[in-house]
C-alpha positions, 0 to 999 in steps of 0.5 A: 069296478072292484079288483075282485070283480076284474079278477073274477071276470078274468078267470071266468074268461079263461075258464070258458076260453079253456072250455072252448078249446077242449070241445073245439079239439074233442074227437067227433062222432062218426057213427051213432056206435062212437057216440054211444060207446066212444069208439071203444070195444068190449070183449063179450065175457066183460059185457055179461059181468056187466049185465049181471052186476047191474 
């Protein structure tokens, strides 16, 4: 095996290993509302701009 391919195969390990991590530490999901709008509140005059814009 090639230096290239182990340093490849190296960083490919660390980056899902990283991956891993992150989704294992992210915040979950309580309600269908965390999923949608994560957990967040909009005031209402910001929600209209919203609309409007798109």
């Amino acid at each position: 095996m090639t230096h290239l391919k182990l340093y490849s195969l190296i960083v490919l390990f660390i980056y899902f290993a990283v991956l891993l991590v992150a989704v294992a530490k992210e915040k979950k999901n309580r309600t269908i509302l965390d999923y949608f709008f994560g957990g967040r509140t909009l005031p209402f005059w910001a929600l209209s701009v919203t609309f409007i814009a798109s």
